[in-house]
C-alpha positions as semicolon CSV with decimal commas, in nm:
position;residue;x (nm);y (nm);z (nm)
1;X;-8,323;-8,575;2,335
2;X;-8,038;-8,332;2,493
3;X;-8,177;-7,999;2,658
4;X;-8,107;-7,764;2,459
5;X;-8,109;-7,364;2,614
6;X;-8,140;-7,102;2,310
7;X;-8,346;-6,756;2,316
8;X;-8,625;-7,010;2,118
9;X;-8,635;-7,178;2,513
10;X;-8,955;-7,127;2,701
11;X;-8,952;-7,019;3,075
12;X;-9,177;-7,082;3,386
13;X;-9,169;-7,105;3,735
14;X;-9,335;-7,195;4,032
15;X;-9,641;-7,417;3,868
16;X;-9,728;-7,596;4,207
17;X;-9,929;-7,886;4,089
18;X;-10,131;-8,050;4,333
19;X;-10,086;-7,774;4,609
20;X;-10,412;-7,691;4,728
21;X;-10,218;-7,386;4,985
22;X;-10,101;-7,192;4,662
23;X;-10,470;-7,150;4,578
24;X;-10,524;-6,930;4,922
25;X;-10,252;-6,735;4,868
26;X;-10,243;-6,632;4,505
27;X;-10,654;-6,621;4,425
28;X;-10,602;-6,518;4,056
29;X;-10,477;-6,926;4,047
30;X;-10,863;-6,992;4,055
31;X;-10,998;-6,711;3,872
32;X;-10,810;-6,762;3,570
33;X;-10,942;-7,115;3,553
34;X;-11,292;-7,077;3,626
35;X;-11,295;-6,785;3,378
36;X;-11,149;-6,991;3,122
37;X;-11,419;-7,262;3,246
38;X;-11,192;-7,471;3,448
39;X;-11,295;-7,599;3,779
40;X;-10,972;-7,738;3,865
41;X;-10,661;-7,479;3,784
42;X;-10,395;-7,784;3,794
43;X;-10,599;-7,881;3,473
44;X;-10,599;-7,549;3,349
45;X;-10,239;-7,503;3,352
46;X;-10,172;-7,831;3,142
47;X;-10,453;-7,699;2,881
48;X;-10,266;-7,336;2,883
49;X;-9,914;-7,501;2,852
50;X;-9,991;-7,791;2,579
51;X;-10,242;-7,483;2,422
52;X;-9,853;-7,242;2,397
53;X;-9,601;-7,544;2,361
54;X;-9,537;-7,843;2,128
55;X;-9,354;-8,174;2,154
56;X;-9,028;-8,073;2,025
57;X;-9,005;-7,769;2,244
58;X;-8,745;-7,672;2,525
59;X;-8,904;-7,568;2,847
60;X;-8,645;-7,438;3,158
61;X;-8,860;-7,461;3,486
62;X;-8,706;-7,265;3,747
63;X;-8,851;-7,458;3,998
64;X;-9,118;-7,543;4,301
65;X;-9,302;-7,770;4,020
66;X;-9,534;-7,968;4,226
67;X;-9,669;-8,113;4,530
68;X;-9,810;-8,456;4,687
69;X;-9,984;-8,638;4,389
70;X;-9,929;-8,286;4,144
71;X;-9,629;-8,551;4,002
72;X;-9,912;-8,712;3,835
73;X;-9,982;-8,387;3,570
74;X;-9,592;-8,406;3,490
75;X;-9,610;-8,645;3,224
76;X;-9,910;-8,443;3,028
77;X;-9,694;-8,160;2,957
78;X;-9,564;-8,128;2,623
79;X;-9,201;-8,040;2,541
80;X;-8,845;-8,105;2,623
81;X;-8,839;-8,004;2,984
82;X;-8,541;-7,905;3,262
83;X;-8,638;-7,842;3,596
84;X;-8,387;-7,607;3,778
85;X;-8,458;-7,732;4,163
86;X;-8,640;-7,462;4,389
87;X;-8,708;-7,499;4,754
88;X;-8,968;-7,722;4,710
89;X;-8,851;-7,955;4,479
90;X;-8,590;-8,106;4,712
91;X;-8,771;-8,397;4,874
92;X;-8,936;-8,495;4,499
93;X;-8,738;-8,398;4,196
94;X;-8,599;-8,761;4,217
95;X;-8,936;-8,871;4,084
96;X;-8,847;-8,728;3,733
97;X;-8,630;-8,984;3,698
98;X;-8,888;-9,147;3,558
99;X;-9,012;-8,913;3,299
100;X;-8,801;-8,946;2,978
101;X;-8,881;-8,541;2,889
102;X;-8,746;-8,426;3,216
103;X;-8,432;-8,355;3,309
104;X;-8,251;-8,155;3,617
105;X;-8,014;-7,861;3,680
106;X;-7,934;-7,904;4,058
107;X;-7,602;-7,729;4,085
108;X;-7,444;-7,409;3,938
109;X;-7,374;-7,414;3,593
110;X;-7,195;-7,115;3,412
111;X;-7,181;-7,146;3,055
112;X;-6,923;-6,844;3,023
113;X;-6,566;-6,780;2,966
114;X;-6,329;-6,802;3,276
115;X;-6,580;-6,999;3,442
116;X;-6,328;-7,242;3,587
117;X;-6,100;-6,864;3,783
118;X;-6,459;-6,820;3,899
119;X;-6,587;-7,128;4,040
120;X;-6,231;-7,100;4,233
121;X;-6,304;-6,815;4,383
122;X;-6,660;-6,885;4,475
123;X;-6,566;-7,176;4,645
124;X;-6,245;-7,016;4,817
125;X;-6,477;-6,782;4,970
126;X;-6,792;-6,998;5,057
127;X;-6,574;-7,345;5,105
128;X;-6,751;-7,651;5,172
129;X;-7,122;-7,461;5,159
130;X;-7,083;-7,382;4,820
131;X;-7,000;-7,728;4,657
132;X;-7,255;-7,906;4,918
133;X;-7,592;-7,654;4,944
134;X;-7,840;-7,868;4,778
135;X;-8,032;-7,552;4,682
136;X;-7,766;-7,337;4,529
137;X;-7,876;-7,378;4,172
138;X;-7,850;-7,130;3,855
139;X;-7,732;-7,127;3,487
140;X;-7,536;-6,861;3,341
141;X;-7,505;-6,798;3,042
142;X;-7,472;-6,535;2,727
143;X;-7,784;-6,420;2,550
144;X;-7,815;-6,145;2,350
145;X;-7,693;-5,835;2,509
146;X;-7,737;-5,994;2,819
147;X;-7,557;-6,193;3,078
148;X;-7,864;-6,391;3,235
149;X;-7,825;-6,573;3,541
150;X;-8,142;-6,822;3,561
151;X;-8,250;-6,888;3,927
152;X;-8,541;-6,988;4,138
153;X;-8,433;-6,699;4,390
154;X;-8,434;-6,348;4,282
155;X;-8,138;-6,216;4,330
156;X;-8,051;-5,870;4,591
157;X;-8,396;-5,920;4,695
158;X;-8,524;-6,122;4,988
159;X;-8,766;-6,071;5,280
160;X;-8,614;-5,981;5,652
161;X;-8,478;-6,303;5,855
162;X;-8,521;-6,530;5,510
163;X;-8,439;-6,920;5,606
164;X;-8,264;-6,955;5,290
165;X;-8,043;-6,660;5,349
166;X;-7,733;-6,850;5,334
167;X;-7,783;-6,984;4,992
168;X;-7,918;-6,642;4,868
169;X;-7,602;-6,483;4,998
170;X;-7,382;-6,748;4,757
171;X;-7,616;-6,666;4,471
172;X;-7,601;-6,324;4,495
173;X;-7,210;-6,384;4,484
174;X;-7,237;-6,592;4,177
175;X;-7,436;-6,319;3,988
176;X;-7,176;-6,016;4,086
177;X;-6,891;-6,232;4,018
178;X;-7,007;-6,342;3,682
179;X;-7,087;-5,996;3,624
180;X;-7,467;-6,061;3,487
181;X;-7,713;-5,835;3,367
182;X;-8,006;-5,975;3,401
183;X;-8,186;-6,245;3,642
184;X;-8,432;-6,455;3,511
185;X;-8,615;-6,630;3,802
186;X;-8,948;-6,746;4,033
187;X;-9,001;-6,804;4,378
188;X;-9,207;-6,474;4,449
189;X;-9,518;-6,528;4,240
190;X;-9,708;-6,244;4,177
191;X;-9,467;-6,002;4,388
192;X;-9,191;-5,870;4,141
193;X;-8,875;-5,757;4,312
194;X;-8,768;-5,372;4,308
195;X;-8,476;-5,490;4,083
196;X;-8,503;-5,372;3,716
197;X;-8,271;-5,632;3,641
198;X;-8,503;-5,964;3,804
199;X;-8,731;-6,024;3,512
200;X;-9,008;-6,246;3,723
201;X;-9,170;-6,539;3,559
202;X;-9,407;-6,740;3,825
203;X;-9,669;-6,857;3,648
204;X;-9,876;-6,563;3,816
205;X;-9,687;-6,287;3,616
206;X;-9,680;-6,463;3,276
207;X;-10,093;-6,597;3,292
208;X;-9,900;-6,936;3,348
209;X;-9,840;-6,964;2,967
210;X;-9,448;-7,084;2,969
211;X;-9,223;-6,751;2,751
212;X;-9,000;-6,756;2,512
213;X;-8,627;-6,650;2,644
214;X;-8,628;-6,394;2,303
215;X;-8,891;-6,242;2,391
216;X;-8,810;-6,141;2,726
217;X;-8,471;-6,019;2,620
218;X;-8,647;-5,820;2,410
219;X;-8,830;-5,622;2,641
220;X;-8,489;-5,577;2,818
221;X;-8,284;-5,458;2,521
């Protein structure tokens, strides 16, 4: 079945299968599970997601979806699924080849009139980084009120000295020059940006329970 993006979509990011790190650094990861009787959170997260999302619905990850044998959970998630590649997705998205409910958004994709003046420019002023940067990924679209940019990266926000500053610096150019609204996007877990217009959704800030795209527009309305 085609992916199919509509405000009835879900959204996640950042579920981290199989990385036992992510459980140091973001604690509620465990608590969650073991107050919901789970002594292992990867298993947690399926039972949340399957408990919140059926077989014939769309699911946009916006990446960093798992680690070493995490792959191995993939396949027990229900729903159409797209995974929009994060920074740690680069060395194993190719696995979902072989998962017929997975697909991939690895480049920038603007669903939006003009798109083809735009693209021009953004590659006249970027050149060769733009069409080659393996990590410069995002969907733009029209929703709503809204012109969302989905991204794992947060746009106009990033910590001092960040080592994916180059790509940020193109994304941040694809959001102004598409003239969005609102971001959509993951990365920073259970830190929100100081951007009203970054609506965060790491599985931290949403109980790991993937959204509905409506429903977040209409808190932004």
């Amino acid at each position: 079945m085609k992916f199919h993006l509509s405000l009835d979509t879900f959204v996640i990011s950042d579920s981290h299968f199989g990385h036992s790190d992510v459980l140091l650094k973001e604690p509620v990861r465990n608590i969650l599970a073991m107050k919901n009787g789970f002594d292992n959170f990867d298993c947690y997260s399926v039972n949340v997601w399957n408990a919140n999302i059926n077989t014939g619905d769309f699911v946009l990850h916006l990446g960093d979806l798992y680690f070493n044998a995490g792959y191995k959970y993939l396949h027990k998630l229900n729903g159409n699924k797209k995974l929009l590649v994060g920074n740690n997705d680069l060395k194993k998205y190719k696995l979902l080849k072989d998962y017929e409910d997975w697909s991939l958004c690895k480049k920038i994709k603007l669903k939006i009139d003009n798109k083809k003046a735009i693209l021009q420019k953004l590659e006249l002023k970027w050149g060769k980084a733009f069409k080659k940067d393996k990590l410069l990924n995002a969907i733009v679209l029209d929703m709503g009120i809204h012109r969302v940019m989905f991204s794992h990266f947060p746009v106009m926000s990033r910590k001092k000295n960040d080592r994916y500053c180059d790509t940020r610096d193109m994304l941040d150019s694809v959001y102004r020059m598409c003239d969005c609204s609102l971001n959509i996007h993951g990365h920073t877990h259970s830190r929100d940006t100081s951007n009203k217009f970054c609506v965060n959704v790491s599985g931290e800030r949403i109980g790991f329970i993937p959204v509905k795209i409506r429903d977040i527009l209409a808190l932004h309305s």
